[in-house]
N, C-alpha and C positions, 0 to 999 in steps of 0.2 A: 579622858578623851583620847591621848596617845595611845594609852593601851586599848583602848575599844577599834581605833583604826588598825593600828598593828594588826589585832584580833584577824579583824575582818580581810587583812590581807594576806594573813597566813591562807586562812581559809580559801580565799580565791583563787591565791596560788597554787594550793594543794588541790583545789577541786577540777584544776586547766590539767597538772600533773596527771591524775585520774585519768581526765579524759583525753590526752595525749598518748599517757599508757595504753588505754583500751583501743582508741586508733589504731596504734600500730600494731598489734596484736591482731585485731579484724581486718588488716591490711594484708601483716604475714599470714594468716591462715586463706587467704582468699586466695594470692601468689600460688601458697603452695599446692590451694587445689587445680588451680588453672596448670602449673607446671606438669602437675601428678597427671592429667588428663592427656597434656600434651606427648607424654613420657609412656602412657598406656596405647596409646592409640598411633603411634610411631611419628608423630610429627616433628624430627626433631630439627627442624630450619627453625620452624615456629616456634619452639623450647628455646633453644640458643637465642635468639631476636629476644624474645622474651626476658631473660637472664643477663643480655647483654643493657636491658632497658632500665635494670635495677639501679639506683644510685642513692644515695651510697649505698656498698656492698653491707648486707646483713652478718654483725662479727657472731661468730660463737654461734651459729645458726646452722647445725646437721643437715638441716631439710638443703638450705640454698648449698649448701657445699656436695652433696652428694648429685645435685640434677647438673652442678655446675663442671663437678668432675666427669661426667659423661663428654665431655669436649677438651678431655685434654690428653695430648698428645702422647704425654713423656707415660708408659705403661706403670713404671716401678712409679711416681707420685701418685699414678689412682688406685691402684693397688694400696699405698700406704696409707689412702684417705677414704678408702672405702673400708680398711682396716680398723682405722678408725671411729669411723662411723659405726659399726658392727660393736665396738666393743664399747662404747659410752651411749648409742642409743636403746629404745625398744621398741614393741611393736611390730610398726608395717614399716619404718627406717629398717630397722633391726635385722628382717625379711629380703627386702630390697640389697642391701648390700652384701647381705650371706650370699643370695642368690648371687651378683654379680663376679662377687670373691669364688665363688665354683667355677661360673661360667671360665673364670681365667687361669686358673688351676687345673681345671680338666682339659681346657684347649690346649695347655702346655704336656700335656699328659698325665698331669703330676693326680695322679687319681685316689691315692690316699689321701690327699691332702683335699683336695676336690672335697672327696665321700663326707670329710669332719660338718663340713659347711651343709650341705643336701640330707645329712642326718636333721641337723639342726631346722631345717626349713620341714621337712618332714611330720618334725616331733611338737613344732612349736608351735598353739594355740592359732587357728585360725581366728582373729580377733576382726572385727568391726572397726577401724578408729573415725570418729565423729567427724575431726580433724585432723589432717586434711584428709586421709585415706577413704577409699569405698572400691569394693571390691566386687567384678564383676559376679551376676546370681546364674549365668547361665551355666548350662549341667558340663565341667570339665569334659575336656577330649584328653586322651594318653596318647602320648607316642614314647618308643624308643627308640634313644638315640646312640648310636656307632660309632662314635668318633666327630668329633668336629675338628676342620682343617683349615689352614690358610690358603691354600689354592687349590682347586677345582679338579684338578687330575686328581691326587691322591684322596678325593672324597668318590670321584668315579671308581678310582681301585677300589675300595673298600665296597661300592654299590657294586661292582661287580664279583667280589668275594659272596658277596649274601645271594647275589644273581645264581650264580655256580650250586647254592647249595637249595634253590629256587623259595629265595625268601624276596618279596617284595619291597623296595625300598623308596624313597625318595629326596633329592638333594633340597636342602630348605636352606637360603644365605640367613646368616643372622648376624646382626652388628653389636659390635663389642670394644667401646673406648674406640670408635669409630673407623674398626679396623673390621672389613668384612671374614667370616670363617664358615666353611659350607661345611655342614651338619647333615649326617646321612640317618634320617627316619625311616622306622619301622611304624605302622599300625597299631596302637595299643591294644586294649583291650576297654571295655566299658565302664570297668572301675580300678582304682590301683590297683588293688590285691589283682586281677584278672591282668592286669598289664605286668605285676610283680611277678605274676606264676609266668606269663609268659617270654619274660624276658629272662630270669633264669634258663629254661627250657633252652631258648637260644644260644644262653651264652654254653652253655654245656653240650651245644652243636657246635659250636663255631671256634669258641674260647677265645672272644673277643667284648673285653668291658664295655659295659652300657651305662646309660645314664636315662631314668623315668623322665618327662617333661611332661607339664598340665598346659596344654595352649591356651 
């Protein structure tokens, strides 16, 4: 009779575990698509409220540590956690923080370094992920971009460099670890390769490094 009740308590207990585990698992995947939308679609008051709402913090958890790094101050700690993240996750993590690690590599100018990371986003399977990832289906736009700066004059220089040689541009802010940096676009072209050919063409006008971008 003891061991029949044991039995049946093992079981119980095991079957709350189960369903404890699956909770929070349909919990975190829910998070992270709410976060991942928030994160696409530039809302990031509503992201941070949101991230600030979590408790307890999720440990060993890529997805909350890279949306959570986007508000943090100190640049070399999200540099080394986006690092991170790049090098232990896959996928659309994997994606996500490549991109970011160029974004802040090329704004320093450091553009070999940049180039390793933008190969990589380039070459690497554009995948579907179920969870949390989806990814917009409408038809890419190219542009190419000139330099990205921290203040607004020296992105007008450079807009007036391409001006001089009557190439059309325009100043685009973009935020990064929540520091603004104006980004001076060119017009792509309809598909890479057509943005690729044309962006060569330029630089071999101008001889000034570019960098492709899919809006």
């Amino acid at each position: 009779m003891k061991l029949l009740i044991k039995e049946k308590t093992r079981l119980l207990t095991s079957g709350i575990l189960i369903i404890f585990t699956l909770s929070v698992a349909l919990f975190a995947n829910e998070n992270w698509q709410q976060w991942l939308k928030l994160y696409q679609s530039g809302q990031y008051a509503a992201l941070k409220q949101r991230l600030e709402q979590v408790s307890p913090e999720p440990k060993n958890s890529l997805e909350y540590l890279f949306f959570k790094t986007l508000f943090i101050k100190d640049g070399a700690q999200a540099v080394k956690n986006y690092q991170m993240i790049f090098e232990k996750s896959s996928g659309w993590l994997k994606r996500l923080a490549a991109q970011k690690l160029h974004d802040y590599y090329f704004a320093l100018g450091l553009y070999l370094k940049a180039e390793g990371y933008a190969s990589f986003i380039k070459e690497a399977p554009q995948e579907k992920a179920s969870n949390p990832r989806s990814y917009k289906t409408d038809d890419p736009k190219y542009v190419i971009q000139f330099g990205a700066f921290s203040s607004m004059n020296n992105a007008r220089k450079r807009q007036k460099e391409l001006s001089q040689k009557r190439i059309d541009s325009q100043i685009v802010v973009r935020k990064i670890n929540n520091k603004n940096f104006y980004c001076v676009w060119v017009k792509g072209g309809a598909t890479f390769a057509d943005t690729d050919q044309l962006a060569k063409q330029l630089k071999k006008q101008l001889g000034i490094e570019y960098r492709i971008i899919k809006e």
